[in-house]
N, C-alpha and C positions, 0 to 999 in steps of 0.2 A: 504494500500500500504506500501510496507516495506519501511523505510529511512535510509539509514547512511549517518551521520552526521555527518563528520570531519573536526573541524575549528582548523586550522593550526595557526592561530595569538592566537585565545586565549591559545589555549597550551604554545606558546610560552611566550607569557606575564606570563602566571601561572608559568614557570620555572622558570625566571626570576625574580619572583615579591617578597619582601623580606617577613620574619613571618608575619602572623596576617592579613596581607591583601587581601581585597577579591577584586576581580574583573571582573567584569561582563561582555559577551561578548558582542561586540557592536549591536545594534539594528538593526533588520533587514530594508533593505531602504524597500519604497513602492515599486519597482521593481523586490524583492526578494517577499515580503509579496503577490505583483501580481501573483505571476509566482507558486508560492505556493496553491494559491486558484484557479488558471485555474487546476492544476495537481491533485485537490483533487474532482473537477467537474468531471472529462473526465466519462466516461461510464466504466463499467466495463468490458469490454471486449478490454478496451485497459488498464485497469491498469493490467490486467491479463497478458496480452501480454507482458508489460514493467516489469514484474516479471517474466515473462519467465515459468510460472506455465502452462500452459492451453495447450492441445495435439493439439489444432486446434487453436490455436492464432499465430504458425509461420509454413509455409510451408518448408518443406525439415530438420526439427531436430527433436529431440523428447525427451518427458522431462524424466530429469533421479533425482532421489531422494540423488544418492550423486556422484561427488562430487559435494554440493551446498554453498552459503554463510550463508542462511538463506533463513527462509520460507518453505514453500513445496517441492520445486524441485526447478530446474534449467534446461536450454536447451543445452540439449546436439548435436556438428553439427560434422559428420565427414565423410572420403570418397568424400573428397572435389572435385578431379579428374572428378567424373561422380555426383557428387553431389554437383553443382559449387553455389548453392543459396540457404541464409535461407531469407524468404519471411515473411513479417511482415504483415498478415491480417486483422489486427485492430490498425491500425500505426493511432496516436496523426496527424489533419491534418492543426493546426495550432499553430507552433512553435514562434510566432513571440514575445511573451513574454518572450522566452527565449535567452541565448546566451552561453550556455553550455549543451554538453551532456557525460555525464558519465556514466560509467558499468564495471560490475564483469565480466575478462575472467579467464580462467583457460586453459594450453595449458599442452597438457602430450608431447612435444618436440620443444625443440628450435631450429628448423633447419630455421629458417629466412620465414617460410611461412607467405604470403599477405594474406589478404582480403581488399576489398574494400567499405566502409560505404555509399551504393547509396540513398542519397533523392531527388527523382523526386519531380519535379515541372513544369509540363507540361502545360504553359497558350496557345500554340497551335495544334491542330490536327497534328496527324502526326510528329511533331518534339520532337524529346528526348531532353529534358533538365532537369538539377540535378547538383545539390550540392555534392561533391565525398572529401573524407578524406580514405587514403590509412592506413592502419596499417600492422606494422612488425612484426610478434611473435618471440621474440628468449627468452622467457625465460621459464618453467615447472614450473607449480602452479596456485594459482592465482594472480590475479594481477586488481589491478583498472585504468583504464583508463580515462581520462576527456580531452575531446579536445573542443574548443570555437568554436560557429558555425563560425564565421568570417575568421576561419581557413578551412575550407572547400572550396575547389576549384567550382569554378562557371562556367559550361558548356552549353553553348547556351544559350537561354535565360527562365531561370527558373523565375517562376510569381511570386516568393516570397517565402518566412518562412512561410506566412502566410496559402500557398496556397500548401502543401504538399500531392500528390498524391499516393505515395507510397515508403516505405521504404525496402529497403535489405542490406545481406550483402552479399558478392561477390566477390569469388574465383577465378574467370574466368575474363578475358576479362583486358582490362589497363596493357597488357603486365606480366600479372601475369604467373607463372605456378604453376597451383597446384597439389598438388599429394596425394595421400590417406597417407599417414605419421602418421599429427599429428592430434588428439583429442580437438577439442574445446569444451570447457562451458561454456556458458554465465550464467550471471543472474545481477538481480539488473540495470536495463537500467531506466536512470535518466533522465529530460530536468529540468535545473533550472536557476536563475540569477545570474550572479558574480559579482557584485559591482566595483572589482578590473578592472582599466583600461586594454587594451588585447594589447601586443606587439607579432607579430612572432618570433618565435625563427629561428636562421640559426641553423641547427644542418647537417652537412655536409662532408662530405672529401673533403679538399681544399690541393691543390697541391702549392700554398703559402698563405701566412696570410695577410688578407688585412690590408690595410694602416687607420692610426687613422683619424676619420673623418674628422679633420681639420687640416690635412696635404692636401685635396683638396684642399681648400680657400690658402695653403700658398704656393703652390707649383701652382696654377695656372693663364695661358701666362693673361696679365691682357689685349692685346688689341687684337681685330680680325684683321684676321682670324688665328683661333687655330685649327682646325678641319681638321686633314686628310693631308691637304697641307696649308703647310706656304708660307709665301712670300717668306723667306729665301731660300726656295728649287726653286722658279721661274727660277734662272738663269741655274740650272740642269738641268732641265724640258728645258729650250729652247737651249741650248746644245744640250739636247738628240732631239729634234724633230728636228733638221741640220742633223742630221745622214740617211742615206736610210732606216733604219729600225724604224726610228722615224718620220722620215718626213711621210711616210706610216701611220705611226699607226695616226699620226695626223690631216693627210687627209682623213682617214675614221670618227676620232673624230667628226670632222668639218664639212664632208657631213652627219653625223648623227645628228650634235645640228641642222643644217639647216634644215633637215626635219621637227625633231621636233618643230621648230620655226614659220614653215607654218602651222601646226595644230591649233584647234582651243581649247581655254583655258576648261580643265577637269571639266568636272562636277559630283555633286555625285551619281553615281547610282549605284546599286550594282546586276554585268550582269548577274548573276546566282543563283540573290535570295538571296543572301546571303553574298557574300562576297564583298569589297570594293576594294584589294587588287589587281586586275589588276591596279586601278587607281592611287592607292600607288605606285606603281612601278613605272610606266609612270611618275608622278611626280618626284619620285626620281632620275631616266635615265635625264629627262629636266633640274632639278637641277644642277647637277653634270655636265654634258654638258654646259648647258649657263654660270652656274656660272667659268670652268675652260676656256670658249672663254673667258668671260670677264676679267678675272683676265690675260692670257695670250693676249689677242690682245685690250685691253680696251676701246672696243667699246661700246656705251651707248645700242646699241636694245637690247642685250643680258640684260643688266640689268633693262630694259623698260618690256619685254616680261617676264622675270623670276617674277617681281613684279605683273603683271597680275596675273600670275599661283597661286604667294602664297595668294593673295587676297580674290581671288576664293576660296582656300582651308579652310581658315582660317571661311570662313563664308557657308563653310561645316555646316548642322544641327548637326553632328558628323563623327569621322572618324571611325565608326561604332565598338565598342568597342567590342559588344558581338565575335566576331570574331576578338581577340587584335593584330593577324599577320598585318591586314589592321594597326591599331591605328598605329603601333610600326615601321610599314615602311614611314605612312606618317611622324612622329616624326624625323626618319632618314631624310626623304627629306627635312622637314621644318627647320632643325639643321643644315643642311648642307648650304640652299639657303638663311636664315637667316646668317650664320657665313660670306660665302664667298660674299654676297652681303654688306655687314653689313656697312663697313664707307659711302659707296654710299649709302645707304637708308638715308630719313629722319627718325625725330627724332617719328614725329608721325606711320611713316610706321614700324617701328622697333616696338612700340608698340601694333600698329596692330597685327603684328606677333609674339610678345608674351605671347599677351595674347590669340590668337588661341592654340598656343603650348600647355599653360596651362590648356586651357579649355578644347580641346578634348585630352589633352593625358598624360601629366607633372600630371596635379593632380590624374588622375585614376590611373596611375605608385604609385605615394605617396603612396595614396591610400593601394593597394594589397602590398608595402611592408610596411606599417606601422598597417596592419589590420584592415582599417578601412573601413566601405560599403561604395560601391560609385557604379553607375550602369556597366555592362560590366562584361568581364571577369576575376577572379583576381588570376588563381589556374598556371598560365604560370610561376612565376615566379620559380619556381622549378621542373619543367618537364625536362623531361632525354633525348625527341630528338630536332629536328632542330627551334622549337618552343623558346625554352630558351636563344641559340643565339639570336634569330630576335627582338625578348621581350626585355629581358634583355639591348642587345645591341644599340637597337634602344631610349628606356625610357634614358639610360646612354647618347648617345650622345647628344640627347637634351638636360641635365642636362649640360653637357659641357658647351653647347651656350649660354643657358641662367642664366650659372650659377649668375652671379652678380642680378639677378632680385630677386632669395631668395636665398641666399647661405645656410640657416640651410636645407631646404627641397631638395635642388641641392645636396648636402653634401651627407645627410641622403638614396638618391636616389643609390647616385653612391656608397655610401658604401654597402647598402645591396645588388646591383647589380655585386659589385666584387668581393660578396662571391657566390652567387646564380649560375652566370654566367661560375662556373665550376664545376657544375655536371655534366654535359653529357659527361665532358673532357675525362671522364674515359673509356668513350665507343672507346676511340680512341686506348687503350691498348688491345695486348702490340705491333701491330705491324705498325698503323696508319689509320687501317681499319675504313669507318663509316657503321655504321649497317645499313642501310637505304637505301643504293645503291649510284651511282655516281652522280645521276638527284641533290640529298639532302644531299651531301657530299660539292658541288661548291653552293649551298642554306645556311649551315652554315655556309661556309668559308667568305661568300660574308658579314656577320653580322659579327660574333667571331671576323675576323682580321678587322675588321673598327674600331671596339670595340677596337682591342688595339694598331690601328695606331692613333684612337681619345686620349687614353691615353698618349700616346707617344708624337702628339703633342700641345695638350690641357697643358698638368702638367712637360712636359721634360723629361717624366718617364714612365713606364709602371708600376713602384710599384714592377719588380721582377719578372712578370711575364712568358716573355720569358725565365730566367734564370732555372725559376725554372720547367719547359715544357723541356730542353733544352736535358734531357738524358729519355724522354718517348714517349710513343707511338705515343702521338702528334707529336712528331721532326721527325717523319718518313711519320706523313699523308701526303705529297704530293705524295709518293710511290702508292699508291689508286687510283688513276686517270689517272696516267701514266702508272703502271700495268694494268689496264684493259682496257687500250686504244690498240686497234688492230694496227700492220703496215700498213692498209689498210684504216686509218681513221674511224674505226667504233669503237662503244664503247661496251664493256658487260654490258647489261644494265638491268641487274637483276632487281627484284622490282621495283618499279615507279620512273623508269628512262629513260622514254622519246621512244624514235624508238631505237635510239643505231646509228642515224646516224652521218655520219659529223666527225670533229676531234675535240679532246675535247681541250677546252683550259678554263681557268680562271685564272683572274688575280691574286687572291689569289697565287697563282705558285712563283710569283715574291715576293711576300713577305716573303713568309715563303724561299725563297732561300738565299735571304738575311738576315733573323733572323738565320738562322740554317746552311748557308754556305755549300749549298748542289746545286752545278753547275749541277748538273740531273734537279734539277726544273725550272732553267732558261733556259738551253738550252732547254727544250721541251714547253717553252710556247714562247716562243722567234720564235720557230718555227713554230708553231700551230695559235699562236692569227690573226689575220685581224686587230685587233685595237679597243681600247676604251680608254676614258678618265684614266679609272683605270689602265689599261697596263700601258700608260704613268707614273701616278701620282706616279704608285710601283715599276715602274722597277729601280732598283739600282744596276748596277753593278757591278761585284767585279773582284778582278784575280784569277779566276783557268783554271786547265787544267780537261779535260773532254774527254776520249776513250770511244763513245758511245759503240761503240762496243762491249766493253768490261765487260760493265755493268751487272751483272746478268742475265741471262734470263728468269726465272723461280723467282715466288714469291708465298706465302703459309703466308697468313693472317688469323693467328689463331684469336681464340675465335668469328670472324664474321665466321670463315671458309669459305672462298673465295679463290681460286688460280687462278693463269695462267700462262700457258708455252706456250713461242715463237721457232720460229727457229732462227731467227735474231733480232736485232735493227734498221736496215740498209736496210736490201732488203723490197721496198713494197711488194714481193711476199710472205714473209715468210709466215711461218701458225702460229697459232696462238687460243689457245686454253684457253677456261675460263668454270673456276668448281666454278659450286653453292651450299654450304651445308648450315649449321647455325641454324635456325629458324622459324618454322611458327609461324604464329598468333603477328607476331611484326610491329609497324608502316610501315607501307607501302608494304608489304613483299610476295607476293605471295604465293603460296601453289607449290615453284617450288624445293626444297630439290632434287640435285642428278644431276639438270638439268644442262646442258652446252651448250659451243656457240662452232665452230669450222671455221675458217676462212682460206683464202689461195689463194695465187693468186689475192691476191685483190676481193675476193667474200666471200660471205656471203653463205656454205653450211649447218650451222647448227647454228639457231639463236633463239633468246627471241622474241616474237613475241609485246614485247610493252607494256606499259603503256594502261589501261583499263580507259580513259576520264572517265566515266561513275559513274565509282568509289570515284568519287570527286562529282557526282551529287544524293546521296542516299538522299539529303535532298529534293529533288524534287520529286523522282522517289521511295523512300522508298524499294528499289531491294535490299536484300542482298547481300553482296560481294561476294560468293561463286554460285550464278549465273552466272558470268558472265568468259567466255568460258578462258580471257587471263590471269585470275588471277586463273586459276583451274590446274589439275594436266596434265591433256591431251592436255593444252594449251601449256605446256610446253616441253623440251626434257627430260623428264625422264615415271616413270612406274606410271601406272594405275592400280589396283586391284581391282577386283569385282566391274563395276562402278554402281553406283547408282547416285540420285541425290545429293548426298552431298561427300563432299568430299573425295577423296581415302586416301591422306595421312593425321595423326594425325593434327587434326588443332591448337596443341600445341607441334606440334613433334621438334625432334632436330636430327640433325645427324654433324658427326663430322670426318674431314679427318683425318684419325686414322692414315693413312702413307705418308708421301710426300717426295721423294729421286730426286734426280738432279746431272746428272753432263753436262758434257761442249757437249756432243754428244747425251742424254738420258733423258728422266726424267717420270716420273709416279707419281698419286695420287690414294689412296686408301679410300673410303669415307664409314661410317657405318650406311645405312640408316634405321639400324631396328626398332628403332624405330618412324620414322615417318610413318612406317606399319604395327605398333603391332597390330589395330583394325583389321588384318587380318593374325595375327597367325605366320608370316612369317619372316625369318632374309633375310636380302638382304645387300650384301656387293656389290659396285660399284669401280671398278679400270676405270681409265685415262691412256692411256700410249703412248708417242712419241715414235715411232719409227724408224727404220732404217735413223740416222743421223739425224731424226728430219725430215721426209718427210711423214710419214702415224703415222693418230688417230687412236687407240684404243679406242672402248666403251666398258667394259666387266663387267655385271651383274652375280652374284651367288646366285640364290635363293632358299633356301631351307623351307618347310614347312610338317607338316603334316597333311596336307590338300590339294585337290587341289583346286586352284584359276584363274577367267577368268582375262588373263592376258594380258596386253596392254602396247606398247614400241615405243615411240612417239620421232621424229625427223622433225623438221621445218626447212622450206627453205626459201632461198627468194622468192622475186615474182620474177616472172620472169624468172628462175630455169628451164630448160625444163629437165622432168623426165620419164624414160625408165627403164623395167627389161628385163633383159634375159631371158631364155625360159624357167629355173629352176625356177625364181622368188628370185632369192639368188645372184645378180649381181645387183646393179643399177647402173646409169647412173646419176649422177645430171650435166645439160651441160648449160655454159651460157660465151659469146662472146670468141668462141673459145678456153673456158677450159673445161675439164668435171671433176670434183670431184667420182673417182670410189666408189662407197662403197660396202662392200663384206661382207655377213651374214657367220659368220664362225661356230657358234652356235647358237643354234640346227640345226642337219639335218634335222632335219620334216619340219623345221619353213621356212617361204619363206618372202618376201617383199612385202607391197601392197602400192599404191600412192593412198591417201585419203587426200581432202580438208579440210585444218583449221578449223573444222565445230566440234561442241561438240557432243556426242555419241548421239545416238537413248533417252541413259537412263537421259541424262542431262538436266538442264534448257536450255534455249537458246531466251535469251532476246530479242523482235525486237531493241530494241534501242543499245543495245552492239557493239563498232567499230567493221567494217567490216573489212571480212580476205578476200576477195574476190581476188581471185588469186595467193594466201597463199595454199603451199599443202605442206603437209609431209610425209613424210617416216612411215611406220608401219609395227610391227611383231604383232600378234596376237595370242596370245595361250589361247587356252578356257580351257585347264586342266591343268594345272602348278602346279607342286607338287617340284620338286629337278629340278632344271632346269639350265643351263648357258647359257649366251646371247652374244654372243659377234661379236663384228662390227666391219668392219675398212676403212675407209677413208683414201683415197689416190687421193690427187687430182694433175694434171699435164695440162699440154698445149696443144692441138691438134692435134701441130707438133710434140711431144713428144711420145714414144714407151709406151703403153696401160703396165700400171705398172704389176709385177707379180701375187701381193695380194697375196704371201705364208706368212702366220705366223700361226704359231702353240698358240692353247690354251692350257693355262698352271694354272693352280690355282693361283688365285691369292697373297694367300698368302705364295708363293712360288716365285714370282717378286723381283727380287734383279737386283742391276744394275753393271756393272761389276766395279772392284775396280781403275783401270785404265780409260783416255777417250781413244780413238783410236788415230790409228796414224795420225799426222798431218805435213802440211808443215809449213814449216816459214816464206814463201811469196809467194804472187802470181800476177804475172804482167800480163796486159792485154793492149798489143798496148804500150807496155814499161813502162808501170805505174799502177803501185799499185793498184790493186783490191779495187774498195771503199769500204769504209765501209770492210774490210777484217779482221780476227781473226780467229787465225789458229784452232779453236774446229766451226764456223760455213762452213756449209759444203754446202752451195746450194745461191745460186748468180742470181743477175740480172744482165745486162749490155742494157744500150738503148744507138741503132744507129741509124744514119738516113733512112727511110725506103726505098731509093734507095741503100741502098748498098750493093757491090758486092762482096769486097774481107774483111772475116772478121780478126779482129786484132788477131795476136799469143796471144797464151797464156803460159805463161812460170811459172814452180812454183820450188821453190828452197826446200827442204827435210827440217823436223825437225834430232836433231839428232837421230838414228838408225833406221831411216826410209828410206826405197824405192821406187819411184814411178815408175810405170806404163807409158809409154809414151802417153800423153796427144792425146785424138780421138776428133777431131772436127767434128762439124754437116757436111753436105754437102750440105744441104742449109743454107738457112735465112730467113726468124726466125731459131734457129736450137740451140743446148745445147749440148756444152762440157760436155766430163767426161773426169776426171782424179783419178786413184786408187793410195792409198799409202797404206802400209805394212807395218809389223812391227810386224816378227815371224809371229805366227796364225794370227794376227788381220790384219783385211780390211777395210779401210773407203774409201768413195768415194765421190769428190767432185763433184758438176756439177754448167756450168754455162750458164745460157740462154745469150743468145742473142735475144734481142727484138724488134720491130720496134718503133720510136719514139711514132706512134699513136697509141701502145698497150692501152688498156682503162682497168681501173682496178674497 
């Protein structure tokens, strides 16, 4: 077996060392001497392998005689894109004498390509688990590598070192993209013993520098409660709950700890096999609740009941570590019901509870940042999504609470946690999008910001780190929730985010309103929330002024690539449109690139059809995710090609809104979906485009190929949605409580419309256990020969009482879509019954008004001209329900306002 040997101390000593003296290198320990005599044992067919010599000792490379280090050959891996794994056939299968593994690569380009270093360790059927170590290539040559196993991240529950079932490395899959580029060479794969103790290094983009470890201990509150809510703040807090919007939120607080108070005390089980983490939560919800009744009404059950709960928990067998989201939220709850109960506890109950802390969770946290084994998960502390908040954040507040119990390992926690804790920041750049969707967008918020309202009033200080967030894409994430919140209360709920029903709110809103002075996020959760302890505990106040109205309408979330254009802020009828590009193959992410939502009226005419449950149970169920009908392409509102059983679009594809233009009357997106359909030869550009004043959607596809392909064009409704065509097949009809949304096939003329059930094609899987769509129907074009084709749709939906819209618009190329340089003409007020049009701004053109549904004569409508404008003399309905129009001018240009009138019991 080949060896290099490079001892880096005796070199150094030999430089150092003056004439004439010799010195010797130090003695190898029996651990080194161990691990030297298992590696000189193994069978030949695995030392072959770990030289990288043998044609049939790795699957998927093949050996090339140069470039090598030494020896025979070396393995050559490349074409990474279709050739995602070299597969180790005679992999060493017990590592346990080791605690390093090292190797020759050689990369002919440094363009930043991954692999992933997979050692299974599979101690049960059917469950994946592995030890995973991510590597970056950016540099051309060779290069030696040595990484400490202890340093490899710990997924599910792998049996051990000892018990290693097979080894890869791997291009694909952990969010990687590979691509046929660059040229790998391995050789010289090593497992040996390092004598030298193993610390993690933080090696990171940090957007500020943490604080020296014992600036915790001397900047932190030295009595409880520090955590979240001081006493100091009680007299705000009861201020704020004498207010109507306080007293509210605190009556819902208080009918919510009640519930939870009549339940009966959590016990451990974990309801799906697997996870702990509902019970986590439910804890954490009771904490927060009893702990802030009893600190605001100081009543003893609340702290009689809460001492139950942590009792119970603390003498949990574990808080099931293999799965650390469960550990890291019970940690949160125990931090919290430990702090704000803390002078009411005895002296022995407080110990109770910290040494639970410690045991199931404080020392596993050390643990993974200090490198040392301990059972559980330990790879969380530097993952890039929502996981690294909940970890991170949740290990840190504990370290808060009990900081005086070790303040070196309390210290040591929260320093590596305040560097680790912001790497995913960056996925917030640059415009405060979270790549995940909006379900796990208000999942990181709920951790990141406790994390640094616990710093704030745990130490007095944040350490910087609002300051230093203050001019990035962070200071704009609450834009993300509120952009893709519908006027009609519904959410775009791309990715596994939930139905998409309801109005979104999180308390998170209120805080970042108040770090970043942005009166958009308090007024929209100020409106939205029902009430919970955190509303309360975060809402702080400030003076601004705030023209919702006025606000943008239109937003274009680069690098996640997400947009949405509205007609209004103010009318619930406006419409209301959301574009999905970005990503597949990313946590949580669908295979929906292109798809969109389309709202109006208070209805849902073209929608995400939901989060796939199911998808969260592969460890039961072992179903591929690409089974299952809501996470596939024909689940979604966009295109199908050639279906088969796997999927249409690149299940690493990307696509990117290549145009996005907006003004105050107009706005369009232009998105580049080719290649998440290069696997079928074909460029596909998609345009979005409002029209006339912002009252009809455009959907317009351009597909060109030189090939033809069976082609599929898919559009989801609600339930409930009553669906008709005309006798052409090229009009529909989507109707529901006296709206009908028209839609109108304008391209192709061949192509017609058919009304088909949420149900996946003939060619697809179709799992029995996959959520049912059962009354779920969509819209479809179907073209079996698709060669040079345009698709284009349009959606116009209006009111019953309202005149059957025209549907003229002409298809145009879309790369020939420009918006005009001016908005149209507008007025500069408009009174109705002698006052001011709510919610009015002279670029939105279309109005609600509710009156009581007996009425007979309805109120003038009077609007005053911008300057060099004309108006039209205002045409009222002639009944009721009924909609105003008014035209204004200005030269060539026409706009036209209109404004319903509604009955109080209109239902949206």
């Amino acid at each position: 077996m080949k060896r290099l040997s490079v001892c880096i101390v005796v070199l150094c000593m030999i430089m150092f060392a003056g004439p004439g003296c010799r010195i010797s290198p130090p003695a190898p320990t029996q651990a080194e001497l161990a691990a030297e005599a298992i590696c000189a044992a193994w069978p030949d067919a695995v030392k072959q392998a770990m030289e990288f010599e043998g044609e049939g000792s790795w699957r998927g490379g093949s050996v090339v005689a140069a470039p090598r280090v030494s020896g025979a050959g070396a393995m050559k891996w490349e074409k990474h894109a279709s050739n995602g794994r070299l597969d180790c056939k005679h992999a060493p299968k017990d590592l346990s004498a080791f605690n390093t593994m090292s190797f020759q690569l050689h990369s002919s380009h440094a363009n930043g390509g991954t692999f992933v270093i997979v050692m299974e360790s599979n101690c049960e059927k059917g469950v994946f688990s592995y030890y995973s170590k991510k590597v970056v290539v950016d540099w051309i040559g060779w290069k030696q590598l040595s990484f400490r196993l202890n340093s490899f991240g710990r997924t599910r529950r792998p049996a051990g070192w000892n018990r290693i079932t097979r080894m890869r490395f791997s291009a694909g899959g952990w969010n990687q993209e590979p691509t046929d580029v660059p040229v790998w060479v391995f050789d010289d794969l090593r497992f040996s013993f390092d004598p030298v103790s193993y610390r993690p290094g933080v090696d990171i983009h940090k957007y500020v520098d943490e604080p020296e470890m014992g600036a915790f201990g001397k900047k932190l509150k030295k009595d409880h409660p520090r955590l979240v809510l001081l006493d100091k703040d009680l007299p705000r807090v009861r201020e704020f709950i004498s207010t109507p919007l306080g007293k509210k939120w605190y009556e819902a607080t208080e009918k919510t700890a009640e519930k939870l108070y009549a339940l009966p005390v959590r016990k451990h089980e974990l309801p799906d096999g697997r996870r702990l983490l509902p019970i986590s939560r439910d804890v954490l919800n009771r904490m927060c609740c009893w702990g802030f009744m009893y600190r605001v009404e100081r009543d003893r059950k609340w702290l009689d009941r809460a001492w139950k709960e942590m009792e119970s928990v603390v003498n949990y067998p574990d808080w099931n570590p293999d799965h650390y989201l469960d550990t890291a939220e019970m940690m949160h709850a125990m931090a919290i019901g430990y702090d704000w109960f803390y002078n009411d506890l005895s002296e022995a109950q407080r110990t109770i509870i910290r040494e639970g802390i410690w045991k199931h969770g404080l020392r596993l946290s050390y643990a993974a940042y200090m490198g040392l084994d301990a059972e559980g998960m330990q790879n969380w502390i530097r993952v890039t999504n929502n996981w690294n908040f909940v970890c991170n954040g949740g290990s840190s507040l504990a370290a808060m609470a009990l900081f005086e119990d070790d303040p070196q390992k309390c210290a040591a926690i929260l320093h590596a946690a305040f560097q680790y804790i912001q790497i995913p920041i960056e996925h917030f750049e640059p415009d405060g999008a979270w790549w995940e969707g909006t379900s796990y967008w208000g999942y990181s918020m709920r951790y990141l910001l406790s994390y640094m309202r616990g710093l704030e009033t745990a130490f007095g200080t944040d350490f910087g780190f609002i300051k230093a967030l203050r001019n990035t894409g962070f200071s704009h994430t609450g834009d993300f929730p509120i952009y893709l919140s519908s006027p009609s209360n519904g959410i775009f709920n791309f990715a596994d985010s939930g139905s998409g029903r309801g109005a979104y709110k999180h308390w998170g809103l209120l805080y970042l309103a108040a770090r970043f002075e942005n009166p958009l996020y308090l007024h929209f959760e100020e409106k939205n929330a029902t009430g919970s302890v955190n509303d309360i505990i975060y809402h702080e106040p400030f003076t601004s002024f705030l023209a919702i109205q006025d606000v943008p309408l239109d937003k274009y979330f680069r690098k996640t690539e997400v947009a949405t254009m509205r007609s209004s802020w103010t009318d619930p009828d406006a419409l209301f449109a959301g574009i999905k590009c970005g990503r597949n193959g990313i946590a949580h992410a669908h295979q929906d690139l292109g798809s969109f939502a389309f709202y109006g009226l208070g209805e849902k005419w073209a929608m995400d059809s939901g989060t796939e449950s199911q998808t969260y149970q592969s460890h039961r169920h072992h179903i591929p995710r690409h089974h299952f009908y809501r996470v596939r392409e024909e689940g979604h509102n966009t295109l199908v090609f050639n279906p088969t059983d796997k999927y249409s679009q690149y299940g690493k594809g990307k696509s990117e809104i290549v145009r996005f233009e907006s003004t105050l009357d107009e706005a369009f997106a232009v998105a580049d979906l080719s290649n998440a359909y290069r696997d079928h030869g074909v460029s596909v550009i998609r345009g979005y485009r409002f029209l006339d004043q912002r009252r009809s959607f455009l959907v317009q596809d351009e597909i060109s190929s030189d090939k033809t392909n069976d082609l599929w064009w898919f559009a989801h409704s609600n339930k409930g949605n009553a669906f008709s065509l005309d006798a052409s097949g090229r009009v529909a009809k989507l109707q529901r409580r006296n709206k009908t949304c028209y839609v109108k096939l304008l391209s192709p003329s061949s192509a017609k419309f058919t009304v088909m059930d949420a149900e996946p094609l003939p060619t697809s899987p179709n799992p029995d256990i996959q959520s049912s769509s059962k009354g779920l129907k969509k819209l479809a074009i179907h073209i079996p020969a698709a060669k040079n084709v345009t698709i284009a749709v349009l959606f116009t939906p209006v009111y019953d009482f309202e005149e059957e819209p025209s549907m003229i618009a002409s298809v145009t190329p879309i790369d020939s879509w420009k918006l005009p340089a001016a908005t149209g003409p507008t007025c500069k007020s408009i009174t109705v019954g002698g006052e001011l049009l709510d919610g009015f701004s002279p670029a939105v053109y279309t109005y609600s008004v509710t009156l009581p549904n007996d009425t007979k004569q309805l109120p003038a409508v009077v609007a005053s001209p911008s300057r060099g404008v004309t108006l039209d003399p205002v045409v009222m309905p002639q009944s009721f329900p009924g909609t105003a129009r008014l035209v204004a001018h200005a030269g060539e240009k026409t706009a036209v306002y209109t404004i319903r009138f509604l009955p109080a019991s209109v239902k949206r």
